[in-house]
N, C-alpha and C positions, 0 to 999 in steps of 0.2 A: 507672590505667595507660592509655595512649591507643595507639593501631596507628601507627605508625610505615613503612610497609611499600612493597611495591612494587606496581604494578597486577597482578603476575601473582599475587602473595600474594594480594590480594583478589578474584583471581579464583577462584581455588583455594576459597578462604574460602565465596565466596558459591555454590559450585559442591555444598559440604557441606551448607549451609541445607538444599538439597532433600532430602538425606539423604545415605546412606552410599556408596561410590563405589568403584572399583577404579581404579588407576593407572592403567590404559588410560584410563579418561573422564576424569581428571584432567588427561592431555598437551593434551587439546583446549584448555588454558589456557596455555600455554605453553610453550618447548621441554623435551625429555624432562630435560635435567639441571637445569634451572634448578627446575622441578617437584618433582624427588627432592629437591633441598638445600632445597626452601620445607617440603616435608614435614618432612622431617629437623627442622629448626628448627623447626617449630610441635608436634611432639612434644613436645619437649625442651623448649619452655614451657608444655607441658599442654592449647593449644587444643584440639589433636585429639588423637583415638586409633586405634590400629593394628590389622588382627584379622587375624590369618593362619587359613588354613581348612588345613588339611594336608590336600591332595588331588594328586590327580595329574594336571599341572603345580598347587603351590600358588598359590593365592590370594590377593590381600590386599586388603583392604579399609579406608577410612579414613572417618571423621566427625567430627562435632564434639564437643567434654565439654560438660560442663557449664557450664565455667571460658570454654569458648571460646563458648560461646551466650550468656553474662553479657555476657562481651566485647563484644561483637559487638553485643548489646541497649543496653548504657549508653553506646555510642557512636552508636548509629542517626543520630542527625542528624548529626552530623560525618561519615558514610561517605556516608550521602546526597547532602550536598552536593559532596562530593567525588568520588564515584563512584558517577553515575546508575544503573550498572548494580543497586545493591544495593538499590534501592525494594523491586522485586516479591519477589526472594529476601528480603530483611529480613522481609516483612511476612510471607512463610510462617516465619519465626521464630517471631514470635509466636503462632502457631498451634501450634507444638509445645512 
């Protein structure tokens, strides 16, 4: 399966590498609705996953599966060359 996607998808993407994230630090990748429908969609294919904390105001939190760090590893060179940004974040992949 290869990423197909948009720069702000992989920005999002690469923005998880570091770990787990709240929608707030997510918008820094792009505008707020385009963000929510990248989320949406990479749900729905199992990259990431969702953690609502039930607090008051709730919470949510998002990272990568499993499925999405495979992802993301058995393409390393092809994001690379496409998108310099993903060097440093790929490489703390492999570290986790």
């Amino acid at each position: 399966m290869t990423l197909e996607y948009s720069e702000t998808t992989f920005r999002v993407l690469f923005a998880l590498i570091e770990g787990e994230k709240r929608f707030s630090q997510l918008i820094n990748e792009g505008k707020r609705a385009s963000v929510a429908k990248i989320l949406r969609d990479l749900i729905k294919q199992r990259y990431i996953k969702r953690r609502l904390v039930d607090d008051k105001p709730p919470k949510t939190f998002y990272s990568l599966t499993d499925t999405g760090k495979k992802l993301l590893r058995d393409q390393k060179d092809e994001l690379v060359s496409k998108h310099t940004l993903a060097l440093n974040r790929l490489k703390q992949l492999d570290k986790s």
